[in-house]
CHARMM-style PDB file with segment names, atoms N, HN, CA, C and O in Angstrom:
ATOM      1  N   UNK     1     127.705 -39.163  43.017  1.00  0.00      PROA
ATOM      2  CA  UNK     1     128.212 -39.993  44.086  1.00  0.00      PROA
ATOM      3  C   UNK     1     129.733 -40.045  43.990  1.00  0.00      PROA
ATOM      4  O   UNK     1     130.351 -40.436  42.999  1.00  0.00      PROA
ATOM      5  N   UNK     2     130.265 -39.609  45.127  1.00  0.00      PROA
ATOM      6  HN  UNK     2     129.763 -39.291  45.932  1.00  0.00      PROA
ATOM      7  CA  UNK     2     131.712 -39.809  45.318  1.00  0.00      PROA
ATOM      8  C   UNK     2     132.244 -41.144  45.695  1.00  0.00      PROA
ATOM      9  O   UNK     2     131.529 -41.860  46.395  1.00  0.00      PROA
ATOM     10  N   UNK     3     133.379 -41.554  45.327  1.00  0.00      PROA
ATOM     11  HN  UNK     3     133.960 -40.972  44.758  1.00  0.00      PROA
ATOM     12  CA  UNK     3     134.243 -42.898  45.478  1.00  0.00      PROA
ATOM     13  C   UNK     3     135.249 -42.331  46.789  1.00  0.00      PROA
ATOM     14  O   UNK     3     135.926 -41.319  46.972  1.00  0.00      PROA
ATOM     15  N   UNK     4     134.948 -43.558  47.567  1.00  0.00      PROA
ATOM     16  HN  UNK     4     134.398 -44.380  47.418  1.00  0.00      PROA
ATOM     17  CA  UNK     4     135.754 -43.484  48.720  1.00  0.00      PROA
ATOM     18  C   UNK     4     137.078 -43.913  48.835  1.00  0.00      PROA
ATOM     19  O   UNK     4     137.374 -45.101  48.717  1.00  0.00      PROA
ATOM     20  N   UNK     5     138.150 -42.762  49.125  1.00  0.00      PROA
ATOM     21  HN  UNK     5     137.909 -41.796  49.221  1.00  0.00      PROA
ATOM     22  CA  UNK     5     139.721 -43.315  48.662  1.00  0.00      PROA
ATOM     23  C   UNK     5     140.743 -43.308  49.913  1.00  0.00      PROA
ATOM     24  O   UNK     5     140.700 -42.812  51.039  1.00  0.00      PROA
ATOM     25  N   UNK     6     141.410 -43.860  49.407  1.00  0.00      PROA
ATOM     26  HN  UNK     6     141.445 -44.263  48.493  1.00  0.00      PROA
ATOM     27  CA  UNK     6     142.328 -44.670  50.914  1.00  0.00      PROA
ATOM     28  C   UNK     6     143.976 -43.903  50.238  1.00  0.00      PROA
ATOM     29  O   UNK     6     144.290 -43.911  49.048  1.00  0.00      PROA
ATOM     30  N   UNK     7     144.817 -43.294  51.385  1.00  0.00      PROA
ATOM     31  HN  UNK     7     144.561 -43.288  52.352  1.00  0.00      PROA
ATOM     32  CA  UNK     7     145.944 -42.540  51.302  1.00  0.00      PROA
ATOM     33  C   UNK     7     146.498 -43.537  51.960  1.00  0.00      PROA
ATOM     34  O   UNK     7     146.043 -43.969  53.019  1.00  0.00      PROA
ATOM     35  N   UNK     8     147.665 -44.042  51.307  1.00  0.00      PROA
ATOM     36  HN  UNK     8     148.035 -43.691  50.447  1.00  0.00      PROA
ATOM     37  CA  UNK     8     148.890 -45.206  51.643  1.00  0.00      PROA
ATOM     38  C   UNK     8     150.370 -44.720  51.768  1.00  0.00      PROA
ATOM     39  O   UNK     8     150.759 -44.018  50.834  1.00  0.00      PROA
ATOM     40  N   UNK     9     150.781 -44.841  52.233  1.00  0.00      PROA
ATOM     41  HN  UNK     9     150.466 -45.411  52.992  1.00  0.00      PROA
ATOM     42  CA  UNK     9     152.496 -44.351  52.318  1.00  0.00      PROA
ATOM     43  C   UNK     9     153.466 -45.422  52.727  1.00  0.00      PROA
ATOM     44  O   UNK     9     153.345 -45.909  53.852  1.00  0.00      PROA
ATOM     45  N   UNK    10     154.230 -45.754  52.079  1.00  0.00      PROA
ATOM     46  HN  UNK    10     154.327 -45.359  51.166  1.00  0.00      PROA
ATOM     47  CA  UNK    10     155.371 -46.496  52.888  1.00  0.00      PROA
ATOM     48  C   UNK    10     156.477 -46.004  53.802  1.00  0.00      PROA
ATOM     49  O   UNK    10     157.454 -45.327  53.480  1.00  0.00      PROA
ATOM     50  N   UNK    11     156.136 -46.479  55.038  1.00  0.00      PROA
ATOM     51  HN  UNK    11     155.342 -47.029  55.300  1.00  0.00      PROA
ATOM     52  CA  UNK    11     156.778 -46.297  55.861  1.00  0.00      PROA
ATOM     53  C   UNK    11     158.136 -47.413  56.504  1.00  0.00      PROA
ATOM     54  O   UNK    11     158.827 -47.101  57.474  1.00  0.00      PROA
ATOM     55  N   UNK    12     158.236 -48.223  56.019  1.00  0.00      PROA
ATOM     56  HN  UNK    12     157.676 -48.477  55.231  1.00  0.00      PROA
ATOM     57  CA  UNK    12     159.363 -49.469  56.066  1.00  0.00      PROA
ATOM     58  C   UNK    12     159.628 -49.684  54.626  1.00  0.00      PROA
ATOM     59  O   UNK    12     158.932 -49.417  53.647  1.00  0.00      PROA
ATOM     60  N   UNK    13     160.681 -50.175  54.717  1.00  0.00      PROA
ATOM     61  HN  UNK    13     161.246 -50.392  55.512  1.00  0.00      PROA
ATOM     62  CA  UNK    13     161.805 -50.508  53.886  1.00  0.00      PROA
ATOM     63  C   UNK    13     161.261 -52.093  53.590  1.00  0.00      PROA
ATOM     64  O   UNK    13     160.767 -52.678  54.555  1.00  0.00      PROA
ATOM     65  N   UNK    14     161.340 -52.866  52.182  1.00  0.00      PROA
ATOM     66  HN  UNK    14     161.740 -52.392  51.398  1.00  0.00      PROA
ATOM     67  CA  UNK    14     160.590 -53.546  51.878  1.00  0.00      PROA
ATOM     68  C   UNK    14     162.121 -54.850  52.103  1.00  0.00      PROA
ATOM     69  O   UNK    14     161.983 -56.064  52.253  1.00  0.00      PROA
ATOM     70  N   UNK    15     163.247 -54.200  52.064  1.00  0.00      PROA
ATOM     71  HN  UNK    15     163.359 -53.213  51.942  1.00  0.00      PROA
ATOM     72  CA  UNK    15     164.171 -55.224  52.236  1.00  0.00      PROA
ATOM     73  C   UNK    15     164.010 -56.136  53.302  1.00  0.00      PROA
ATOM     74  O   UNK    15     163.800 -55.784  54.463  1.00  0.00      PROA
ATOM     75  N   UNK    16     164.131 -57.614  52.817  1.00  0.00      PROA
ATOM     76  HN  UNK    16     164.302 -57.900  51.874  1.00  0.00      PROA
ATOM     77  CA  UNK    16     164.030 -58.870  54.110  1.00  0.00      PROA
ATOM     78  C   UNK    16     162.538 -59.246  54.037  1.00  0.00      PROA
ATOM     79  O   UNK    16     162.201 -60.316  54.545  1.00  0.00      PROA
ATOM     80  N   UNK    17     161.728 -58.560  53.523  1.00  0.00      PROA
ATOM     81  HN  UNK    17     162.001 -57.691  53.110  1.00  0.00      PROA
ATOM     82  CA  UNK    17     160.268 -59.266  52.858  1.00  0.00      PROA
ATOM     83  C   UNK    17     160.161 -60.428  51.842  1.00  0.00      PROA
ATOM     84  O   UNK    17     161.024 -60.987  51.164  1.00  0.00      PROA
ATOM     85  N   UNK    18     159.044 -60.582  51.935  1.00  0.00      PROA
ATOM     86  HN  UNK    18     158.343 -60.128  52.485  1.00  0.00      PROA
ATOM     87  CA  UNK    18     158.879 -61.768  50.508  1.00  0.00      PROA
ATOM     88  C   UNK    18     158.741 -61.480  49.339  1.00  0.00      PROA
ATOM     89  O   UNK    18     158.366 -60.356  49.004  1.00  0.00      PROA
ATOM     90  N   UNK    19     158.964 -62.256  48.640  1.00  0.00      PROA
ATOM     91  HN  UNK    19     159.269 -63.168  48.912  1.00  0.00      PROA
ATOM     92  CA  UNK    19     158.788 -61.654  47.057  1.00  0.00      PROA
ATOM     93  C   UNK    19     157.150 -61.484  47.146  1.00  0.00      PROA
ATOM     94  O   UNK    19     156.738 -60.512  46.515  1.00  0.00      PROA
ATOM     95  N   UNK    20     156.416 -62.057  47.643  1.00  0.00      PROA
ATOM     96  HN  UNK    20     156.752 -62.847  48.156  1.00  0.00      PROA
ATOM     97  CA  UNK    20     155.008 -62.225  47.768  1.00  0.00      PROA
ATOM     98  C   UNK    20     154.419 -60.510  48.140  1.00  0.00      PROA
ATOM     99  O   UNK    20     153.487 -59.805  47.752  1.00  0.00      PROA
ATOM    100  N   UNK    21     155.330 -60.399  48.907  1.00  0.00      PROA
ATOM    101  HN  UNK    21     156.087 -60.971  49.222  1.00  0.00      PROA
ATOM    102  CA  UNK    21     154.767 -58.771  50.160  1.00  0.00      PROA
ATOM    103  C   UNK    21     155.343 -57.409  48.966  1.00  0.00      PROA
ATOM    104  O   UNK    21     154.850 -56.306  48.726  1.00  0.00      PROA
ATOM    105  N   UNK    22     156.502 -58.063  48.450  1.00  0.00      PROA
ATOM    106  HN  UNK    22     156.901 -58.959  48.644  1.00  0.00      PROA
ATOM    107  CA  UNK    22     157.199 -56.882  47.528  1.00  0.00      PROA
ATOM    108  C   UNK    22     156.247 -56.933  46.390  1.00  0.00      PROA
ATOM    109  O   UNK    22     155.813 -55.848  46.002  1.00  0.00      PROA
ATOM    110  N   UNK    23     156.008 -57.582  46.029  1.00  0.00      PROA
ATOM    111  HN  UNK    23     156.360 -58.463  46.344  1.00  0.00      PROA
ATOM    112  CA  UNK    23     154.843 -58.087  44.677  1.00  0.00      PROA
ATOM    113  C   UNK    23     153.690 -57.303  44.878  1.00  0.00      PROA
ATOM    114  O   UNK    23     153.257 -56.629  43.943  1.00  0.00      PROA
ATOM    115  N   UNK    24     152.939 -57.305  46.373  1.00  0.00      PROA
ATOM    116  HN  UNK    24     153.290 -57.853  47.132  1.00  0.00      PROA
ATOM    117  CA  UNK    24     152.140 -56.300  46.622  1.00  0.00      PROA
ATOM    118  C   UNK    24     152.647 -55.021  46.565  1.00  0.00      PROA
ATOM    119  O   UNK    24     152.366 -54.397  45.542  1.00  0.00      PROA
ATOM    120  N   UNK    25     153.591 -54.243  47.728  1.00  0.00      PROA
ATOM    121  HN  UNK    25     153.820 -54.750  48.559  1.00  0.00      PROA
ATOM    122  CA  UNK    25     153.928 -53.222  47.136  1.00  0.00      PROA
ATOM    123  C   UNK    25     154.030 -52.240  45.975  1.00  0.00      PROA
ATOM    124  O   UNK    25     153.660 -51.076  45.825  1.00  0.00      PROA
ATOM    125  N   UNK    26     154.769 -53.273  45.082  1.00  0.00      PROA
ATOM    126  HN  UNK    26     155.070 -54.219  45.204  1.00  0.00      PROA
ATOM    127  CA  UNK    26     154.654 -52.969  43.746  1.00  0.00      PROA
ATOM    128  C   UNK    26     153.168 -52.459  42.631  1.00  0.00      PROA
ATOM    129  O   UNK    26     152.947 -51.536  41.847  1.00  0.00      PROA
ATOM    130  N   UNK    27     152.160 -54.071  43.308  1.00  0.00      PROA
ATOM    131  HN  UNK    27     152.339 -54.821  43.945  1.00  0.00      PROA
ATOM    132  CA  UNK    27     151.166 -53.559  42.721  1.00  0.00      PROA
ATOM    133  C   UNK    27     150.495 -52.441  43.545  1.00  0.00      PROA
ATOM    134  O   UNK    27     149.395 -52.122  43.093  1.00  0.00      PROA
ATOM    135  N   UNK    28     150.851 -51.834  44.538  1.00  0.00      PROA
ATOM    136  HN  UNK    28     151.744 -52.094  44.906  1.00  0.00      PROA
ATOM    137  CA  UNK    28     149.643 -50.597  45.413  1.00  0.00      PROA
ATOM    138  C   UNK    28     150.561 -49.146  44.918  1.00  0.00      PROA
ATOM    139  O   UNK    28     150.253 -47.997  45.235  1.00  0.00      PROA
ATOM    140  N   UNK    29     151.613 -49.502  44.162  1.00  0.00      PROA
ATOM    141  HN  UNK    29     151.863 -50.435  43.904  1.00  0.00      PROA
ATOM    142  CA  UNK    29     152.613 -48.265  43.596  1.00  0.00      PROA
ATOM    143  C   UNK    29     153.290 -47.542  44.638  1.00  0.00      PROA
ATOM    144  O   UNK    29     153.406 -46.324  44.499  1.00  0.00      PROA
ATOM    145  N   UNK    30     153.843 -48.214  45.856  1.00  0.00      PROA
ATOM    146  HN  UNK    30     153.749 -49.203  45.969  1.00  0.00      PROA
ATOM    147  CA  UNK    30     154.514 -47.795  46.566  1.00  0.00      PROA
ATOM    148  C   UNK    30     155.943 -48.633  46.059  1.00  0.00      PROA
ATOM    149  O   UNK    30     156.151 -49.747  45.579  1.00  0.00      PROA
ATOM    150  N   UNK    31     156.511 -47.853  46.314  1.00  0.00      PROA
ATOM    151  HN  UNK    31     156.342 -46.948  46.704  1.00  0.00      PROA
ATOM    152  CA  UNK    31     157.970 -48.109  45.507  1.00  0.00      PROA
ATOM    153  C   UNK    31     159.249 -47.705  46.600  1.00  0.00      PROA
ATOM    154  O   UNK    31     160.269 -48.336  46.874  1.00  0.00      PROA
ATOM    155  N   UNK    32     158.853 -46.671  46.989  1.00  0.00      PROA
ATOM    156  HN  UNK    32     158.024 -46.158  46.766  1.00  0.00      PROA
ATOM    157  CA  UNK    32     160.083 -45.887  48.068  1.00  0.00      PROA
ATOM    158  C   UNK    32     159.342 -45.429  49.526  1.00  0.00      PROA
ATOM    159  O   UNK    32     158.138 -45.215  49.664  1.00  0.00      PROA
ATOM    160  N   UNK    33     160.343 -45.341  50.533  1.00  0.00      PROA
ATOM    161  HN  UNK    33     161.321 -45.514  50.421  1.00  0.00      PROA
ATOM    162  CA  UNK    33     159.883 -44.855  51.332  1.00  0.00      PROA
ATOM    163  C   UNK    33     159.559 -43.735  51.595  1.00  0.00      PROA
ATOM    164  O   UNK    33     160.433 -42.881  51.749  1.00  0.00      PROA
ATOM    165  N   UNK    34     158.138 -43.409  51.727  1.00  0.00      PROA
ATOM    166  HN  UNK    34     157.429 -44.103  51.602  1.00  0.00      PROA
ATOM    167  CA  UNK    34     157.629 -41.810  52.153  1.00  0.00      PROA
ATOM    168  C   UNK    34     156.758 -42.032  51.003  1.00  0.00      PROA
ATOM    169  O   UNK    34     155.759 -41.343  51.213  1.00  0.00      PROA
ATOM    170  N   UNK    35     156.626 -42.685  49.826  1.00  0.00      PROA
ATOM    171  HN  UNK    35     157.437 -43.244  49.655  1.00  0.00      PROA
ATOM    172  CA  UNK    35     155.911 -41.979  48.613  1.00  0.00      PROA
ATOM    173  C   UNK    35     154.358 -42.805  49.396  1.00  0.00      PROA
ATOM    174  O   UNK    35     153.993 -43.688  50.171  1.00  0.00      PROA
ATOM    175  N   UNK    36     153.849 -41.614  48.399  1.00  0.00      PROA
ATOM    176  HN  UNK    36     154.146 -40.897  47.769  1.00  0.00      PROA
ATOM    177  CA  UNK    36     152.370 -41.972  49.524  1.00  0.00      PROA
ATOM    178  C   UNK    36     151.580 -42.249  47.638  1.00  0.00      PROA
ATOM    179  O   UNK    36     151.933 -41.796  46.549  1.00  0.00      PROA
ATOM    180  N   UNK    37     150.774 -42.908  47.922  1.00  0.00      PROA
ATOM    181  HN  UNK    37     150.488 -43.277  48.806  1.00  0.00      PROA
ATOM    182  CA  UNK    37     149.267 -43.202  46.647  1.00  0.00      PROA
ATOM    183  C   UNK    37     147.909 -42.437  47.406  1.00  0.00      PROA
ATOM    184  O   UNK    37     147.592 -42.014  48.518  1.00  0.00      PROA
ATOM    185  N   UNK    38     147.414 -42.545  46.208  1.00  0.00      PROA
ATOM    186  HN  UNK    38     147.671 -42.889  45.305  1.00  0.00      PROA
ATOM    187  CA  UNK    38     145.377 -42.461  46.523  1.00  0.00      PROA
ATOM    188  C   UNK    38     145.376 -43.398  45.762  1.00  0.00      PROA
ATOM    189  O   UNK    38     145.764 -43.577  44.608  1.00  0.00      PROA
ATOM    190  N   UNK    39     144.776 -44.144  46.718  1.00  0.00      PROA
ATOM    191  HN  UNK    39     144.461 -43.999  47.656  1.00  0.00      PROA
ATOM    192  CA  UNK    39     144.041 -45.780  46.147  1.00  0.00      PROA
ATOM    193  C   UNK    39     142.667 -45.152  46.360  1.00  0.00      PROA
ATOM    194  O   UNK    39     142.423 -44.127  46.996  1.00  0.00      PROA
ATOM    195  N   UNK    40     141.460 -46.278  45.447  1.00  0.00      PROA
ATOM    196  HN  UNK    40     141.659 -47.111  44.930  1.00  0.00      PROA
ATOM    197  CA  UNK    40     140.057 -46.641  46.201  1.00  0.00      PROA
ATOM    198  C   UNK    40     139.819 -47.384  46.864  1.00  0.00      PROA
ATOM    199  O   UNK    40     140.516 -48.398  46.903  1.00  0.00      PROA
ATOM    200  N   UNK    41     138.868 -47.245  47.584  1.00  0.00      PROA
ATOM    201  HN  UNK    41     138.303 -46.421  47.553  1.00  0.00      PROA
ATOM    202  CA  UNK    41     139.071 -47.772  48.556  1.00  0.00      PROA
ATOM    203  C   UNK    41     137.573 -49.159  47.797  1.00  0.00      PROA
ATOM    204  O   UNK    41     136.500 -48.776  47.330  1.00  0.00      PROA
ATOM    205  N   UNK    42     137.871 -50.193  47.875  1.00  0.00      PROA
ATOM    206  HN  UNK    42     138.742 -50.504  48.255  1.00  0.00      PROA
ATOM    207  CA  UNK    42     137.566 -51.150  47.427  1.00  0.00      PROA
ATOM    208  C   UNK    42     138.303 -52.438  48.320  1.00  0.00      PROA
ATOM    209  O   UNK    42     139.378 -52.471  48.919  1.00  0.00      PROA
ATOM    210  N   UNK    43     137.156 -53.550  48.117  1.00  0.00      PROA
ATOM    211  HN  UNK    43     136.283 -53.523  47.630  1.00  0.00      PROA
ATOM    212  CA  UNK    43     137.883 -54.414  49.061  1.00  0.00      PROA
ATOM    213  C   UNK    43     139.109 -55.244  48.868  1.00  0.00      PROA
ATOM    214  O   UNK    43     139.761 -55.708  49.804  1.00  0.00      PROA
ATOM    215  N   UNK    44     139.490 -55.462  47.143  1.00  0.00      PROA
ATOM    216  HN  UNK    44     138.961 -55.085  46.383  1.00  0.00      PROA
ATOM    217  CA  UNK    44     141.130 -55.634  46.991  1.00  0.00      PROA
ATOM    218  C   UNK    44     142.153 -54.959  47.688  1.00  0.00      PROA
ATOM    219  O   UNK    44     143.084 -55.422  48.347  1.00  0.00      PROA
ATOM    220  N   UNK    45     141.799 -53.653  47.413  1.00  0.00      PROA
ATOM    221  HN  UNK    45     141.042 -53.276  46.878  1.00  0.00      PROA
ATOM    222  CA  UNK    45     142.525 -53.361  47.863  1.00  0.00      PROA
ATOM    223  C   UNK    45     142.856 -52.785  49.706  1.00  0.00      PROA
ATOM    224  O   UNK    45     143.862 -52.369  50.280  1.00  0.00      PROA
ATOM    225  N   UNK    46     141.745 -52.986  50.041  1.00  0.00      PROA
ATOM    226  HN  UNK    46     140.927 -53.324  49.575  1.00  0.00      PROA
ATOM    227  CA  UNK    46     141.828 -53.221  51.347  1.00  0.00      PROA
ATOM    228  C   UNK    46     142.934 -54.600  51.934  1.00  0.00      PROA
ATOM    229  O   UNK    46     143.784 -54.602  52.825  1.00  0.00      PROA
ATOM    230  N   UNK    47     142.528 -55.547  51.115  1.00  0.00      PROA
ATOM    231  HN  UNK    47     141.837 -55.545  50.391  1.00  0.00      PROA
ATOM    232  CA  UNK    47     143.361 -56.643  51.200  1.00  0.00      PROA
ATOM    233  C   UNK    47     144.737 -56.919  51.384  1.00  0.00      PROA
ATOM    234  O   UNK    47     145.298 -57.466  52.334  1.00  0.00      PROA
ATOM    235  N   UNK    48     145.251 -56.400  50.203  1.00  0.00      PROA
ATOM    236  HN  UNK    48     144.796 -55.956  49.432  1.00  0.00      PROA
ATOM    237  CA  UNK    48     146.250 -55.792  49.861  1.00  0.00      PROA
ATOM    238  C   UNK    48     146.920 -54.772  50.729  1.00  0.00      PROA
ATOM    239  O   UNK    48     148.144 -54.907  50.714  1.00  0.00      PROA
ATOM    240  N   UNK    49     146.430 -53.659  51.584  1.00  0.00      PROA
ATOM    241  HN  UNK    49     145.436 -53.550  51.596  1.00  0.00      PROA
ATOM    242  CA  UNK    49     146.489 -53.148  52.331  1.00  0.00      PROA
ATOM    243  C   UNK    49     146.853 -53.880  53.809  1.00  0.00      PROA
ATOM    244  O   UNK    49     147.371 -53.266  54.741  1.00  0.00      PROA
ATOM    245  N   UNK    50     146.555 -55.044  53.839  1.00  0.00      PROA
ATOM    246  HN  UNK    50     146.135 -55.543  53.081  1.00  0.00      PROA
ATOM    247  CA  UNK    50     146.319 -55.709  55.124  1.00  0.00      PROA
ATOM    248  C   UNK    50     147.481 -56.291  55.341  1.00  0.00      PROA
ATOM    249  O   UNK    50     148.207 -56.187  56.330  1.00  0.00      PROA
ATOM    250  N   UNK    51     147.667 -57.064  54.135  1.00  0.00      PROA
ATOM    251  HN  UNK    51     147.078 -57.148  53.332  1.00  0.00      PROA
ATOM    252  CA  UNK    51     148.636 -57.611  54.132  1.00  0.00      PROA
ATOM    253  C   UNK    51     150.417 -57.548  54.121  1.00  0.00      PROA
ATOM    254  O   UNK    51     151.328 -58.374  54.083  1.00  0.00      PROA
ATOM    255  N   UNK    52     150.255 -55.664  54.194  1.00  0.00      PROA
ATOM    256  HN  UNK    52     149.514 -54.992  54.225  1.00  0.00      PROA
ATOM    257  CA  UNK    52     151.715 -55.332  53.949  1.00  0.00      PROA
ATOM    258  C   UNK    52     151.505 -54.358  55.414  1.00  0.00      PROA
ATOM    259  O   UNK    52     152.355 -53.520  55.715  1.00  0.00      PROA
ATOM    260  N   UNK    53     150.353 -54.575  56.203  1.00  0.00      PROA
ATOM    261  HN  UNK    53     149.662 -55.256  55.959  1.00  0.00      PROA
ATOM    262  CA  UNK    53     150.160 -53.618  57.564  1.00  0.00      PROA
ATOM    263  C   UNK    53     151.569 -53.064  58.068  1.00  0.00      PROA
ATOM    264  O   UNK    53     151.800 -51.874  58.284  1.00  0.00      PROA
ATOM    265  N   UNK    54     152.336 -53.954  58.199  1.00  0.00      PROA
ATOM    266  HN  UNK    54     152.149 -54.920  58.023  1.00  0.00      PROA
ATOM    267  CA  UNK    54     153.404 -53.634  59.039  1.00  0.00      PROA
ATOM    268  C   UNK    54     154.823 -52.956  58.248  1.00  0.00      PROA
ATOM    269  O   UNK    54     155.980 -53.053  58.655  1.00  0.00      PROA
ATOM    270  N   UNK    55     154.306 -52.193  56.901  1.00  0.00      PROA
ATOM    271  HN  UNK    55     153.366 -52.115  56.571  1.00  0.00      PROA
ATOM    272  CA  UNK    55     154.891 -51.621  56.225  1.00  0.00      PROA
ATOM    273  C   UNK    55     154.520 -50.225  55.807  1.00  0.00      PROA
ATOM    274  O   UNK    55     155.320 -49.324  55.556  1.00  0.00      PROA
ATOM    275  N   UNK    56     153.053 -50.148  55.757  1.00  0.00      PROA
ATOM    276  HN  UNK    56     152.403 -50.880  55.961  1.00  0.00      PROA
ATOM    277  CA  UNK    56     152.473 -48.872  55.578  1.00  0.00      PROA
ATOM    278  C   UNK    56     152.036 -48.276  56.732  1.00  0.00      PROA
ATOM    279  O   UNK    56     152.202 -48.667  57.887  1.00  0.00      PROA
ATOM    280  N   UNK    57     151.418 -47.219  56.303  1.00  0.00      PROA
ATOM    281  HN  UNK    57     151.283 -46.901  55.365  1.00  0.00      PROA
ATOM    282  CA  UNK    57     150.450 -46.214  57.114  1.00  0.00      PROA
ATOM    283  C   UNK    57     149.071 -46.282  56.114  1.00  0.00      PROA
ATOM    284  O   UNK    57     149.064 -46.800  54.997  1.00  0.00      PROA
ATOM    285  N   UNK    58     148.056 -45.719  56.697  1.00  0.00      PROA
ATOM    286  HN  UNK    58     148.062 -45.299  57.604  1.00  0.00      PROA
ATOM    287  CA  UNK    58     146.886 -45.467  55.795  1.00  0.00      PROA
ATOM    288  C   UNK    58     146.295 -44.509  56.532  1.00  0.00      PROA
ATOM    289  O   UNK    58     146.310 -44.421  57.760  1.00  0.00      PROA
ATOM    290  N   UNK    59     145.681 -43.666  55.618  1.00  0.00      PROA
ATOM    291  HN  UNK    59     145.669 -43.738  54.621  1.00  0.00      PROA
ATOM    292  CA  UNK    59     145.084 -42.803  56.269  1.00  0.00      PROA
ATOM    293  C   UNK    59     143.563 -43.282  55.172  1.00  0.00      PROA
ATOM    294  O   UNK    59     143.597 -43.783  54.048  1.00  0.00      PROA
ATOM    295  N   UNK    60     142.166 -42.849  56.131  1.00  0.00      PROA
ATOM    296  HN  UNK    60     142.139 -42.442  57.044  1.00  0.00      PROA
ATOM    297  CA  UNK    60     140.745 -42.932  55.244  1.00  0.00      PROA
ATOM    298  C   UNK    60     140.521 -41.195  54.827  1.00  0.00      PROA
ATOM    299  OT1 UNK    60     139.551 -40.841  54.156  1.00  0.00      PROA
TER     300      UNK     60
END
């Protein structure tokens, strides 16, 4: 059985966010703009995902 994984990229600049939103960032290992992760896709991190929407991209 394969694990279902979620492709993240930052696409905005985290400057003028909250320490709260940068705190996420940090933990999903987006750091710079363009660098992309493979997350799993799990519902933390869906969460997590949600919550910085207007910063990333995701691809399934």
């Amino acid at each position: 059985m394969s694990e279902r994984i979620i492709k993240a990229t930052l696409r905005r600049s985290a400057i003028g966010t909250s320490p709260r939103q940068r705190a996420t960032l940090r933990g999903l290992g987006l750091t710079r703009i363009g660098r992309a992760v493979i997350l799993k896709d799990a519902p933390t991190v869906r969460g997590m995902l949600r919550a910085v929407a207007h910063l990333v991209a995701v691809e399934d």
